[in-house]
Each structure stands twice: as C-alpha cells, then as structure tokens.
mmCIF file of the N, C-alpha and C atoms, coordinates in Angstrom:
data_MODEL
# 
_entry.id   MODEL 
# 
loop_
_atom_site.group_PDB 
_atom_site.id 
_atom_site.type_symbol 
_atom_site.label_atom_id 
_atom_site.label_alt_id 
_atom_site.label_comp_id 
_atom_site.label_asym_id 
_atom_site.label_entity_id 
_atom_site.label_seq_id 
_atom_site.pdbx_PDB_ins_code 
_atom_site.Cartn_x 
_atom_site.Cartn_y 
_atom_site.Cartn_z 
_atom_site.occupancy 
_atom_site.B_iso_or_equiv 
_atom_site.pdbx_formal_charge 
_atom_site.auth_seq_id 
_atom_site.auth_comp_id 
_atom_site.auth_asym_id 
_atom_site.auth_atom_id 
_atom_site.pdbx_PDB_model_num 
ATOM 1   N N  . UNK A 1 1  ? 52.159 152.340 -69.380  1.00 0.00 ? 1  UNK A N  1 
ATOM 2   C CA . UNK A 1 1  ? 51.723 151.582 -70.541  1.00 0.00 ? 1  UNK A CA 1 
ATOM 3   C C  . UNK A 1 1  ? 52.806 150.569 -70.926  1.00 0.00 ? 1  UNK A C  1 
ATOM 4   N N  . UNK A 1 2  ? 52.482 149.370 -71.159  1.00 0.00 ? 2  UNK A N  1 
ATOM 5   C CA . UNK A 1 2  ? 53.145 148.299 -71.561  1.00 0.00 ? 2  UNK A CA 1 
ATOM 6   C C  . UNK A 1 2  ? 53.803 148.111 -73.135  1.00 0.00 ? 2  UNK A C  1 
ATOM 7   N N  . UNK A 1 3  ? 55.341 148.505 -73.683  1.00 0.00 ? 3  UNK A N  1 
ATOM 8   C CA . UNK A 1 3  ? 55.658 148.330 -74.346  1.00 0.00 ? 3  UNK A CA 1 
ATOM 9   C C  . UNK A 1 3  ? 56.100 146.595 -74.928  1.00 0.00 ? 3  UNK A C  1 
ATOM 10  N N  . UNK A 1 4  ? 55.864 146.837 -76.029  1.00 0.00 ? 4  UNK A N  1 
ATOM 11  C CA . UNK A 1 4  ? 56.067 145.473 -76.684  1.00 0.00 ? 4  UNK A CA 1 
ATOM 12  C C  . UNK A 1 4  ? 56.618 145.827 -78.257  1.00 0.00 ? 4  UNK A C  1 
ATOM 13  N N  . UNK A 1 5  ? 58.156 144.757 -78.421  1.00 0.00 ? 5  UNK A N  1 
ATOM 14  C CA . UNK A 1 5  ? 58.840 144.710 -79.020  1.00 0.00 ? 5  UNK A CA 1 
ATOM 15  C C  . UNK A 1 5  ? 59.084 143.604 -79.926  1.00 0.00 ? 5  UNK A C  1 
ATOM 16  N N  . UNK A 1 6  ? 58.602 143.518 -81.527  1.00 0.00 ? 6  UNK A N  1 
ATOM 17  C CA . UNK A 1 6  ? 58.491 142.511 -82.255  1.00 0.00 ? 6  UNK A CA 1 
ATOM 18  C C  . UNK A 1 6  ? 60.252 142.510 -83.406  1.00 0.00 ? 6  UNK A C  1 
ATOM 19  N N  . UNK A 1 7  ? 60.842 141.431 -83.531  1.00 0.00 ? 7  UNK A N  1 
ATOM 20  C CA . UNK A 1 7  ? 61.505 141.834 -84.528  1.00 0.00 ? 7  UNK A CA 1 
ATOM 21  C C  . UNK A 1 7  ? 61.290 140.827 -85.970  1.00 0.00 ? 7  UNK A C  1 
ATOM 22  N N  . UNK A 1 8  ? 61.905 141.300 -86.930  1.00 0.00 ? 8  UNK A N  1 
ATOM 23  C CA . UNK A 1 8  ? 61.436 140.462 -88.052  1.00 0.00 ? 8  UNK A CA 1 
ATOM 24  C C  . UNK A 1 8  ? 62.661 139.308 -88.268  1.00 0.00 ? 8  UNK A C  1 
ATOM 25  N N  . UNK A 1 9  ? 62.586 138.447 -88.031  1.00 0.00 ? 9  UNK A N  1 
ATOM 26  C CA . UNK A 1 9  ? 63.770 137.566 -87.896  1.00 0.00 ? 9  UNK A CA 1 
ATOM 27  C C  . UNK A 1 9  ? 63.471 136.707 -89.218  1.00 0.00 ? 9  UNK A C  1 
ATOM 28  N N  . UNK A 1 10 ? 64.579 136.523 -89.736  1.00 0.00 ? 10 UNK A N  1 
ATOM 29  C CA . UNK A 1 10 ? 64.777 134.836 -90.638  1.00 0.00 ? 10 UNK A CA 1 
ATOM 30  C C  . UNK A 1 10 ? 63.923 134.004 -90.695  1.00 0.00 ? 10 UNK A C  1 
ATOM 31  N N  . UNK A 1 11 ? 63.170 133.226 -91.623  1.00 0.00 ? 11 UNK A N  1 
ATOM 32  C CA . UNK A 1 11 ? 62.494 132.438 -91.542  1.00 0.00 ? 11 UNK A CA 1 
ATOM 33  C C  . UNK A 1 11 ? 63.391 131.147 -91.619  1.00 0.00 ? 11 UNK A C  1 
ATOM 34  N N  . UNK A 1 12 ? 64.904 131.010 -91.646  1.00 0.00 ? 12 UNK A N  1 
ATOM 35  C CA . UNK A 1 12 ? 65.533 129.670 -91.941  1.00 0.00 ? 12 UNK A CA 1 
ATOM 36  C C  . UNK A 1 12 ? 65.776 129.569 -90.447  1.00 0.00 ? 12 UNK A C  1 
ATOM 37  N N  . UNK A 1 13 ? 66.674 130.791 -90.036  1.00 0.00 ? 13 UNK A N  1 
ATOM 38  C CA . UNK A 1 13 ? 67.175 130.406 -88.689  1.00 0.00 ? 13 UNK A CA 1 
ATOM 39  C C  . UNK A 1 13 ? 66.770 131.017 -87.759  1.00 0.00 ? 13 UNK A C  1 
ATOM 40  N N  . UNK A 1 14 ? 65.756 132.092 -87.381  1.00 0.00 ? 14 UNK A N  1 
ATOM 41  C CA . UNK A 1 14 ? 65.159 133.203 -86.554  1.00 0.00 ? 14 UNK A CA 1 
ATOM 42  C C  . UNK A 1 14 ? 66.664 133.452 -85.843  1.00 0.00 ? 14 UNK A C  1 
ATOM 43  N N  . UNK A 1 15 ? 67.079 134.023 -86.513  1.00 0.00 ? 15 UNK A N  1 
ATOM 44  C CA . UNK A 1 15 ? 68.125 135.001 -86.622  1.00 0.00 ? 15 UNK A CA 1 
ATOM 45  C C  . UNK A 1 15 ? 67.526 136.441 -86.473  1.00 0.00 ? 15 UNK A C  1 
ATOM 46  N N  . UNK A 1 16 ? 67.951 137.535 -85.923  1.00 0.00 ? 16 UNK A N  1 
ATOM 47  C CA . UNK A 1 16 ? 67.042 139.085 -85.974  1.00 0.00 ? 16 UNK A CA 1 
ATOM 48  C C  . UNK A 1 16 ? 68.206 139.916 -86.927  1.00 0.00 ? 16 UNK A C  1 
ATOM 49  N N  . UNK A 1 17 ? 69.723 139.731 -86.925  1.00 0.00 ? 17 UNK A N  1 
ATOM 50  C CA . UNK A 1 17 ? 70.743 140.663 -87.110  1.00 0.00 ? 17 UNK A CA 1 
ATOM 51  C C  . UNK A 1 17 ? 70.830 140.314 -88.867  1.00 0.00 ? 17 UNK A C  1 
ATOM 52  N N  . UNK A 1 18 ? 70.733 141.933 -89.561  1.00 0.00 ? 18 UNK A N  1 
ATOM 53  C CA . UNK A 1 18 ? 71.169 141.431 -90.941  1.00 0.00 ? 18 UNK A CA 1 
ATOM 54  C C  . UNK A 1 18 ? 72.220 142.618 -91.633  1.00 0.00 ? 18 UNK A C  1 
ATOM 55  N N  . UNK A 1 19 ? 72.771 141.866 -92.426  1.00 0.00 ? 19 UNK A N  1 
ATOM 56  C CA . UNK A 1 19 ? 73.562 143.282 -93.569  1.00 0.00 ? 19 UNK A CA 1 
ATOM 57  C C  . UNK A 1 19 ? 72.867 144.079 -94.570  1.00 0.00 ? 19 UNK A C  1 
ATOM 58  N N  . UNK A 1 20 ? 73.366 144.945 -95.115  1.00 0.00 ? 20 UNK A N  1 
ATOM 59  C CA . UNK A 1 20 ? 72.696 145.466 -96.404  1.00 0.00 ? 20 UNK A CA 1 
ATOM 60  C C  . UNK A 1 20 ? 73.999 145.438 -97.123  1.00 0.00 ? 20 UNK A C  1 
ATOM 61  N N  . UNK A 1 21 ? 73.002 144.538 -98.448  1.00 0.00 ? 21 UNK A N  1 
ATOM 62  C CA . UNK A 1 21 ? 73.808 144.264 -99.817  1.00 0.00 ? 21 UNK A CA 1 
ATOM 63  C C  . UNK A 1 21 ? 73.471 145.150 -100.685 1.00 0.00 ? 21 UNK A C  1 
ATOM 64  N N  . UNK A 1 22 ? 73.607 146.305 -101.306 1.00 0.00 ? 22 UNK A N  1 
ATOM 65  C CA . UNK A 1 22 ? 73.703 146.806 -102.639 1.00 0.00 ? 22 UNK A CA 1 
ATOM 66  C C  . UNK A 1 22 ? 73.957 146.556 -103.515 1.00 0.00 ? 22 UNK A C  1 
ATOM 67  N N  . UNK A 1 23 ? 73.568 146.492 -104.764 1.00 0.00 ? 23 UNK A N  1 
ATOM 68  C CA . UNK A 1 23 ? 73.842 145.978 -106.234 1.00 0.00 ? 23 UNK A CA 1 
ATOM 69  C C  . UNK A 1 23 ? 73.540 147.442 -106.989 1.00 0.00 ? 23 UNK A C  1 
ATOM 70  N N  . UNK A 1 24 ? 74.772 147.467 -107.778 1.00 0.00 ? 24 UNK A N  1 
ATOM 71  C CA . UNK A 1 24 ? 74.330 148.991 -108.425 1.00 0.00 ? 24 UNK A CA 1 
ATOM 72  C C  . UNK A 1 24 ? 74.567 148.650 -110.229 1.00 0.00 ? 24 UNK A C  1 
ATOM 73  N N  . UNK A 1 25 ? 73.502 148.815 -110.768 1.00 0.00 ? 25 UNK A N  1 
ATOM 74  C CA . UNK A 1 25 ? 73.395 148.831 -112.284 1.00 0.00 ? 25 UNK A CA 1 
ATOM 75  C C  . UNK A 1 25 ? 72.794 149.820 -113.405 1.00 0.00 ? 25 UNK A C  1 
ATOM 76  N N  . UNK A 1 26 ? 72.968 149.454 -114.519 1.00 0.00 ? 26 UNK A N  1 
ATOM 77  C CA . UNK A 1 26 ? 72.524 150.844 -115.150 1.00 0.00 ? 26 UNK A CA 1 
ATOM 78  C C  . UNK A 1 26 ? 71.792 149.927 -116.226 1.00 0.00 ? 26 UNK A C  1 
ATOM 79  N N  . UNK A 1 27 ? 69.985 150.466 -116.704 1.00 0.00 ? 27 UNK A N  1 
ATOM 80  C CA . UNK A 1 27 ? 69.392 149.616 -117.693 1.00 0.00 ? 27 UNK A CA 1 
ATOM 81  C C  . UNK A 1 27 ? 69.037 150.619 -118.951 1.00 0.00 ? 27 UNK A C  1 
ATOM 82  N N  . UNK A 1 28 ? 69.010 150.035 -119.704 1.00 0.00 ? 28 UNK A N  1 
ATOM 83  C CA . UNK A 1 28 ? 69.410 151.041 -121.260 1.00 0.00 ? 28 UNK A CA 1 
ATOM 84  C C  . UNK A 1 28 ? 68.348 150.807 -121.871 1.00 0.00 ? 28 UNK A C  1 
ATOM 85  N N  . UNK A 1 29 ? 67.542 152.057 -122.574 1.00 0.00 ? 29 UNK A N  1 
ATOM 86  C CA . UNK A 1 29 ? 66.478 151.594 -123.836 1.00 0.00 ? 29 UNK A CA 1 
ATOM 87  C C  . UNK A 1 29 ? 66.639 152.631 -124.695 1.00 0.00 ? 29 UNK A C  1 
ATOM 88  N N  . UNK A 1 30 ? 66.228 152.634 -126.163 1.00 0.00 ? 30 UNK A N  1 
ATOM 89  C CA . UNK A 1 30 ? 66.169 153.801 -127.059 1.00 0.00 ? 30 UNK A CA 1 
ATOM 90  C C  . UNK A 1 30 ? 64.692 154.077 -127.028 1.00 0.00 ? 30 UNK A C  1 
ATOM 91  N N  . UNK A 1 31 ? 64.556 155.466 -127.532 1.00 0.00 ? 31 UNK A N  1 
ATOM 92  C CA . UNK A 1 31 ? 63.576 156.204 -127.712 1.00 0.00 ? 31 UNK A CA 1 
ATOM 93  C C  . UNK A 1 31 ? 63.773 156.558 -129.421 1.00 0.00 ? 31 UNK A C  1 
ATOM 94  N N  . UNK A 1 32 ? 62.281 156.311 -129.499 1.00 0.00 ? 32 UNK A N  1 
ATOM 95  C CA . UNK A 1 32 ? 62.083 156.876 -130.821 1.00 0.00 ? 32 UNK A CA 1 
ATOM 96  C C  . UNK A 1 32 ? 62.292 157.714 -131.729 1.00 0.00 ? 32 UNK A C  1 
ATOM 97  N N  . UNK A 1 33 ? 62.607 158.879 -131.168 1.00 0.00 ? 33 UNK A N  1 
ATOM 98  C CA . UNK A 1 33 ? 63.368 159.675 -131.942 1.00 0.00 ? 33 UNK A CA 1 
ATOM 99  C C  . UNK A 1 33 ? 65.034 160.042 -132.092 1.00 0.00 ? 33 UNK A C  1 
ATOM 100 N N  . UNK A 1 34 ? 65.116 159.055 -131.336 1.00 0.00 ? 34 UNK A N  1 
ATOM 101 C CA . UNK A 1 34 ? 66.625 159.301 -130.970 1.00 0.00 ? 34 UNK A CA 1 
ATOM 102 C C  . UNK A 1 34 ? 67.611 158.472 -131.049 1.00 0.00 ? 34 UNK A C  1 
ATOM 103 N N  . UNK A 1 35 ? 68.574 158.089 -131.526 1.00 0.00 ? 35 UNK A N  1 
ATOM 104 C CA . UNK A 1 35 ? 70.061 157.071 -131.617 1.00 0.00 ? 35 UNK A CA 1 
ATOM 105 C C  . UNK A 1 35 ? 70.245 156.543 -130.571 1.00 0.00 ? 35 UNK A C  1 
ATOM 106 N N  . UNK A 1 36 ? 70.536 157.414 -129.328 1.00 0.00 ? 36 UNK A N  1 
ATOM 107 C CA . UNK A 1 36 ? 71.062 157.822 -128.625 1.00 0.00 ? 36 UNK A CA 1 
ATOM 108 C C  . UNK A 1 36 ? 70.587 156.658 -127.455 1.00 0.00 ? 36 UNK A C  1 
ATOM 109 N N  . UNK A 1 37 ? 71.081 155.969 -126.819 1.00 0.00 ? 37 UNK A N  1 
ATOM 110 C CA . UNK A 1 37 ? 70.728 154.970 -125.759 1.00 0.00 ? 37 UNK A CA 1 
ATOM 111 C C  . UNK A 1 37 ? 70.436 156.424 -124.253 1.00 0.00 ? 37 UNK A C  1 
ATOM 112 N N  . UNK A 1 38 ? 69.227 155.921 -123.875 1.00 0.00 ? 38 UNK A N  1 
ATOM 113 C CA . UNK A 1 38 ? 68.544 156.232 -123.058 1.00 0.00 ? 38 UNK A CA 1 
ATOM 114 C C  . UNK A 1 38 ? 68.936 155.414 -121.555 1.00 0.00 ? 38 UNK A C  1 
ATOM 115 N N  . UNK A 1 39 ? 69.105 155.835 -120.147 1.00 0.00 ? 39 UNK A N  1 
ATOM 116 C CA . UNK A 1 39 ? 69.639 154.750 -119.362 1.00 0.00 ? 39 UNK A CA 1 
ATOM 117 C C  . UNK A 1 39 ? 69.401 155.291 -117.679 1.00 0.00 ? 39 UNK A C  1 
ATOM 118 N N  . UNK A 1 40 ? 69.069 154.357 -117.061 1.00 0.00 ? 40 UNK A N  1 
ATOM 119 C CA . UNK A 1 40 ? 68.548 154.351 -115.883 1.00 0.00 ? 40 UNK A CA 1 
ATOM 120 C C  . UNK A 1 40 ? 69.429 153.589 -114.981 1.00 0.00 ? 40 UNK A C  1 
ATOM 121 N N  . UNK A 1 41 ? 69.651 154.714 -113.822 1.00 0.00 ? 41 UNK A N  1 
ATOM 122 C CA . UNK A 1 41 ? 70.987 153.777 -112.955 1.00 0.00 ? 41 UNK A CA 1 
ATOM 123 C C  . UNK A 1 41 ? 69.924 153.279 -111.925 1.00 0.00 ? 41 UNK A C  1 
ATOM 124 N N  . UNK A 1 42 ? 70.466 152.093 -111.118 1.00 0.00 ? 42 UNK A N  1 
ATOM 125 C CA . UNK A 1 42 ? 69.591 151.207 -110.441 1.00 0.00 ? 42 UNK A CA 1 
ATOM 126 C C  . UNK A 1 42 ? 70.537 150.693 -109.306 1.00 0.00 ? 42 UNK A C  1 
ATOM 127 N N  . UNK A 1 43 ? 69.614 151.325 -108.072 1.00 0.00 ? 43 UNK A N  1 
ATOM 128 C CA . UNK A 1 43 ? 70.377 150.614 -106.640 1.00 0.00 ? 43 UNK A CA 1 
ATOM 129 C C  . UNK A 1 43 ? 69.148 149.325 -106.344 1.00 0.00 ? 43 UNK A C  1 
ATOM 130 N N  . UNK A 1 44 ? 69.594 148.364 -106.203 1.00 0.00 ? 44 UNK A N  1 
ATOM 131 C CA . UNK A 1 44 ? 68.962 147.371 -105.465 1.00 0.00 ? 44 UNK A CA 1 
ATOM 132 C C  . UNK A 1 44 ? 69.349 147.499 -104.200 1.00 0.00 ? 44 UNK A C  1 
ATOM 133 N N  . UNK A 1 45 ? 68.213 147.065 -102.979 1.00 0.00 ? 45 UNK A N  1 
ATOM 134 C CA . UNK A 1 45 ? 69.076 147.051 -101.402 1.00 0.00 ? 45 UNK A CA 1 
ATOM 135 C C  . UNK A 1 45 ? 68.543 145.669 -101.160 1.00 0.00 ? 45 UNK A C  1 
ATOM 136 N N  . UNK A 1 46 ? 69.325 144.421 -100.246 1.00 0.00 ? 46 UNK A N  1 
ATOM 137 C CA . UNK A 1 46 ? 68.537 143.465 -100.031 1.00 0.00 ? 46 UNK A CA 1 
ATOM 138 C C  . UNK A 1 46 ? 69.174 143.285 -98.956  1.00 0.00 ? 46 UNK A C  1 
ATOM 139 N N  . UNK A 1 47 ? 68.841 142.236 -98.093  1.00 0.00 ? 47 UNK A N  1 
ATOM 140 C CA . UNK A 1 47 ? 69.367 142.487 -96.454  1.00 0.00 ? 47 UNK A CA 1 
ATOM 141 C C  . UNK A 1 47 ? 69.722 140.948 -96.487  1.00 0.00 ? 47 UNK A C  1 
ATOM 142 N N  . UNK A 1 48 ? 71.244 140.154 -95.753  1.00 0.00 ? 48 UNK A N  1 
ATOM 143 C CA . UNK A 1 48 ? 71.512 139.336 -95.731  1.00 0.00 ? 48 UNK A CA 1 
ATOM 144 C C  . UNK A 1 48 ? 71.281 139.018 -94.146  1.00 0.00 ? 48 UNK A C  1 
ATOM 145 N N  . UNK A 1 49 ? 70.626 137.904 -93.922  1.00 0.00 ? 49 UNK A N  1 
ATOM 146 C CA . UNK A 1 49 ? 71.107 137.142 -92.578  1.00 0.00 ? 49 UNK A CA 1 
ATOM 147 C C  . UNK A 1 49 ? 72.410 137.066 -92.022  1.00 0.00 ? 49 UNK A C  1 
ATOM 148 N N  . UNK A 1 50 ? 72.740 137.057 -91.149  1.00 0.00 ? 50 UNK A N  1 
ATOM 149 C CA . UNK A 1 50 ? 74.487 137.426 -90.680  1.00 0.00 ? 50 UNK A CA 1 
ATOM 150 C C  . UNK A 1 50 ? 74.809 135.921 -90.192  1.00 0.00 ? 50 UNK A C  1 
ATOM 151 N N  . UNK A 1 51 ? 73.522 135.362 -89.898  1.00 0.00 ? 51 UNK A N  1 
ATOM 152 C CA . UNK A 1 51 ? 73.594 133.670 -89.706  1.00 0.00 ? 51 UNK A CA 1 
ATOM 153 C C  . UNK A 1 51 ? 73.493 132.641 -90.840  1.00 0.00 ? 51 UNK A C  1 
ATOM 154 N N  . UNK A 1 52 ? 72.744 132.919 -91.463  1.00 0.00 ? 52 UNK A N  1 
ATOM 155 C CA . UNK A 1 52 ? 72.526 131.573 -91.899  1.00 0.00 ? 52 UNK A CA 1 
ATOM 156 C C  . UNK A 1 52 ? 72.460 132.029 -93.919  1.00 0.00 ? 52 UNK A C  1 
ATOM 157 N N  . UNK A 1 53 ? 72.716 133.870 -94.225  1.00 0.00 ? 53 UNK A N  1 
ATOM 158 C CA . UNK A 1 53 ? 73.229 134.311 -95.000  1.00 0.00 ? 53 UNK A CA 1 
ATOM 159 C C  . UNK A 1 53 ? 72.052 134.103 -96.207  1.00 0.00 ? 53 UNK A C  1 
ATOM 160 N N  . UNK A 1 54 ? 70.832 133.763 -95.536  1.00 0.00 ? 54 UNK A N  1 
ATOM 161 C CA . UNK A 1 54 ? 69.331 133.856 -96.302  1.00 0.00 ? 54 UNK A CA 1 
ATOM 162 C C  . UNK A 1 54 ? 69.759 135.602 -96.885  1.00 0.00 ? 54 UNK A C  1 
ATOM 163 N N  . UNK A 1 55 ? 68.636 135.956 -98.066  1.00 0.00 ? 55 UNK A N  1 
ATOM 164 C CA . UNK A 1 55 ? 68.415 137.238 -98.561  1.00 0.00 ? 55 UNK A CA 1 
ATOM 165 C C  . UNK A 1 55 ? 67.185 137.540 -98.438  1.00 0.00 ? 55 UNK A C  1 
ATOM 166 N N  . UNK A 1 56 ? 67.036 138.666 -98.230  1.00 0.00 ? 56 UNK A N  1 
ATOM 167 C CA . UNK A 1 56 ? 65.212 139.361 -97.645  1.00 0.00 ? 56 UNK A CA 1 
ATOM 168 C C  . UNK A 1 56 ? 65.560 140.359 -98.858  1.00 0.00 ? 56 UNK A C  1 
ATOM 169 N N  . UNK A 1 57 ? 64.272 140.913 -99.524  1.00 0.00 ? 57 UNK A N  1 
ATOM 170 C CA . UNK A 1 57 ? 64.092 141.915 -100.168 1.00 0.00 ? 57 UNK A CA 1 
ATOM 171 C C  . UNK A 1 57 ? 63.768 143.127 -99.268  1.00 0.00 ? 57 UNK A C  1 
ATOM 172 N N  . UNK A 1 58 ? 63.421 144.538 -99.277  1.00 0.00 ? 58 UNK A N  1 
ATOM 173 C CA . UNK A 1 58 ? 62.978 144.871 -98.241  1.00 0.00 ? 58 UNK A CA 1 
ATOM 174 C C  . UNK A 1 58 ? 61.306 144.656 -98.492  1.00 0.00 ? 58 UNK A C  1 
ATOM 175 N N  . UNK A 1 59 ? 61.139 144.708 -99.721  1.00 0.00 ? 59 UNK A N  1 
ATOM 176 C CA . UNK A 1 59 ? 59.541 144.461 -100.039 1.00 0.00 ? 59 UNK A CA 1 
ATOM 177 C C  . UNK A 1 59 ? 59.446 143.032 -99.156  1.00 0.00 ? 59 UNK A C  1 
ATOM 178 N N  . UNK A 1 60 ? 59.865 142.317 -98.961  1.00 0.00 ? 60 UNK A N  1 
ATOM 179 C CA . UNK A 1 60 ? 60.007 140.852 -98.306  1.00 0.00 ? 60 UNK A CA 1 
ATOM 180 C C  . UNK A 1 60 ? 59.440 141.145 -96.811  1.00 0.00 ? 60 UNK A C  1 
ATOM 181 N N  . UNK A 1 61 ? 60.626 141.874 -95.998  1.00 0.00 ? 61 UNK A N  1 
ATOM 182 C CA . UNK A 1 61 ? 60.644 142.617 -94.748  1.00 0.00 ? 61 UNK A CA 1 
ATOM 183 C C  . UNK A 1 61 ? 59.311 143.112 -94.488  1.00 0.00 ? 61 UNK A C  1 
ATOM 184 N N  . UNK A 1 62 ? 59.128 143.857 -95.484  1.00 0.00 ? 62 UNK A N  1 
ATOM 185 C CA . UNK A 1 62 ? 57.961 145.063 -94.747  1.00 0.00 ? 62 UNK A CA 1 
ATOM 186 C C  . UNK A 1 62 ? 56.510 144.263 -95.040  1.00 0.00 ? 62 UNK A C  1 
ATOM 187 N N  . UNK A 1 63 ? 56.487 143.155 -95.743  1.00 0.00 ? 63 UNK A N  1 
ATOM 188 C CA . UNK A 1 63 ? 55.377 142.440 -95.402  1.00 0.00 ? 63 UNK A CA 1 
ATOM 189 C C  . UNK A 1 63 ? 54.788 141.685 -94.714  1.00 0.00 ? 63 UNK A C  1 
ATOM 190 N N  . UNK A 1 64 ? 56.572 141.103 -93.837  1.00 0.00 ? 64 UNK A N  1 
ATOM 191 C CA . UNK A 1 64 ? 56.538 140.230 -92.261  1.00 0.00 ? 64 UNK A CA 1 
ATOM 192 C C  . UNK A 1 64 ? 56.518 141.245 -91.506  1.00 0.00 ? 64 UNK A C  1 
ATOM 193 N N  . UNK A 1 65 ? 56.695 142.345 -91.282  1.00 0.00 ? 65 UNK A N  1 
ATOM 194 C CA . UNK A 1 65 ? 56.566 143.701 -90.336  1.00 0.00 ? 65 UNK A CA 1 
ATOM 195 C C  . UNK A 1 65 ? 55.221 144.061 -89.965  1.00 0.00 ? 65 UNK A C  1 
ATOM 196 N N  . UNK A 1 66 ? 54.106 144.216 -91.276  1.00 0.00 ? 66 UNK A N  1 
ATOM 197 C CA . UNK A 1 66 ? 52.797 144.193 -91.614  1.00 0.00 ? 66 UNK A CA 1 
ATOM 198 C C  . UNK A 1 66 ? 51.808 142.772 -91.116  1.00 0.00 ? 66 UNK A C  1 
ATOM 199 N N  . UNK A 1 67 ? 52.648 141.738 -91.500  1.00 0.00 ? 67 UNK A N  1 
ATOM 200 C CA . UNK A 1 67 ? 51.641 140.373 -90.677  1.00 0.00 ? 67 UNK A CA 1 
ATOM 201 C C  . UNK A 1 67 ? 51.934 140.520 -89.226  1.00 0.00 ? 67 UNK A C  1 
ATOM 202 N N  . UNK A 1 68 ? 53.147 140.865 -88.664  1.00 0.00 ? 68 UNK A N  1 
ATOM 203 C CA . UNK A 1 68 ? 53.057 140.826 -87.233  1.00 0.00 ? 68 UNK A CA 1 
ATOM 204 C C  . UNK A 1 68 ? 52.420 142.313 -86.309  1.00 0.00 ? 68 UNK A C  1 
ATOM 205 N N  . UNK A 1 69 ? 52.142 143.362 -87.835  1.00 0.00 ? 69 UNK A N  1 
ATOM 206 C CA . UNK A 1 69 ? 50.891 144.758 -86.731  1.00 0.00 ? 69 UNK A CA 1 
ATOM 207 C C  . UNK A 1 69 ? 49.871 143.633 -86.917  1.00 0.00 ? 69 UNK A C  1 
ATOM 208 N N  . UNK A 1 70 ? 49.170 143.418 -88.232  1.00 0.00 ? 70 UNK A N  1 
ATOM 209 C CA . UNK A 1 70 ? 48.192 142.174 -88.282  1.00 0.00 ? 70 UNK A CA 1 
ATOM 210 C C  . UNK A 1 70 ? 47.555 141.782 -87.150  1.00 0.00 ? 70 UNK A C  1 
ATOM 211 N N  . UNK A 1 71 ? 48.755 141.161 -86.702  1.00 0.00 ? 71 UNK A N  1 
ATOM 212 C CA . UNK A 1 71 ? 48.657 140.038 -85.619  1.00 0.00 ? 71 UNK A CA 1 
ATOM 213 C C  . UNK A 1 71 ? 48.207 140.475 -84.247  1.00 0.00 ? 71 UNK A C  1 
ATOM 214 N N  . UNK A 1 72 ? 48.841 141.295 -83.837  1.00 0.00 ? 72 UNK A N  1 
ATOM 215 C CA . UNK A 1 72 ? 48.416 142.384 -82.759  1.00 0.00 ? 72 UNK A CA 1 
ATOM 216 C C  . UNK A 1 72 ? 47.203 143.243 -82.725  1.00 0.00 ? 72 UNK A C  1 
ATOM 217 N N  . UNK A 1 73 ? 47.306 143.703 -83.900  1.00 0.00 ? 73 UNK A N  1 
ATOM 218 C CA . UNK A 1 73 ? 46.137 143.830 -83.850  1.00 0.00 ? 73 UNK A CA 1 
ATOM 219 C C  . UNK A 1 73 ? 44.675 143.744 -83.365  1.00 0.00 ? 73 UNK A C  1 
ATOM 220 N N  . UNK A 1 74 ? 44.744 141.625 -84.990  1.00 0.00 ? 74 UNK A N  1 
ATOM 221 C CA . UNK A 1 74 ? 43.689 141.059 -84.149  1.00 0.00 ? 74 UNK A CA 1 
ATOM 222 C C  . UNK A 1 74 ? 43.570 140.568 -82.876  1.00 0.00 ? 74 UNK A C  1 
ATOM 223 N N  . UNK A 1 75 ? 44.710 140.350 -81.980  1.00 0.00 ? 75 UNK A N  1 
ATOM 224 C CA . UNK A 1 75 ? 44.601 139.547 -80.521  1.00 0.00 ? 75 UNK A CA 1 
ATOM 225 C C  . UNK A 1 75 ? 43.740 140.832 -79.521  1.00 0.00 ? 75 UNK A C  1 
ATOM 226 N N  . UNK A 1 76 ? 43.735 142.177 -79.890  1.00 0.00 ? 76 UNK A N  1 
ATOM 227 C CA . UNK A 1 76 ? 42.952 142.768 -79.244  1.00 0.00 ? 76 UNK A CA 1 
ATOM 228 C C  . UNK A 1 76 ? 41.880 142.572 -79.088  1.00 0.00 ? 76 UNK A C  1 
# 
C-alpha cells in the first residue's frame, strides 16, 4: 500500500520546521460572594516558523491539517 506524506507548512514561506512559543498568564475575576479575587492560570502554545518567524495558532494548524484530509479525500 502506497504511503503518502502531507506536511503543514507556512503560508509566507512553505517552510515545514517550527518552534513552540509559550506565553504563561494568570486572568482574575471576583465572585459574588466573595472579596477575594478569583484567578485562572493560562498557557497559550503558538508555533513559530524557524524561517520566516510567521505565528500559527494550533487552532490555525489543525484547520490546514483538516483542508489537506479534505483534499484527499475528495481526489478519491
């Protein structure tokens, strides 16, 4: 059986190789019964181009991942 290998490359430079950037934060709200600040820690992950240093979300990624099953798909 014939394997076939798609990658999700850059749309600036079709570049395939990327980093992962982390951003780590913390978001605060009060609750009603309480003084007391309420707070949610928060990893962002986003993937840098190693070329041309574009940013992909992974929500970004996994929707060019999804057009190219798509694609294969329909050519059957």
């Amino acid at each position: 059986m014939e394997t076939i290998q798609e990658f999700f490359c850059c749309d600036a430079c079709q570049n395939r190789h990327f980093k992962r950037i982390y951003s780590f934060s913390l978001q605060f709200h009060r609750v009603n019964f309480a003084e007391e600040l309420i707070y949610n820690r928060i990893t962002d992950e986003e993937y840098q181009c190693t070329e041309c240093k574009k940013i992909f979300t992974k929500d970004q990624i996994d929707k060019n991942l999804m057009q190219i099953k798509g694609d294969y798909k329909n050519k059957r």
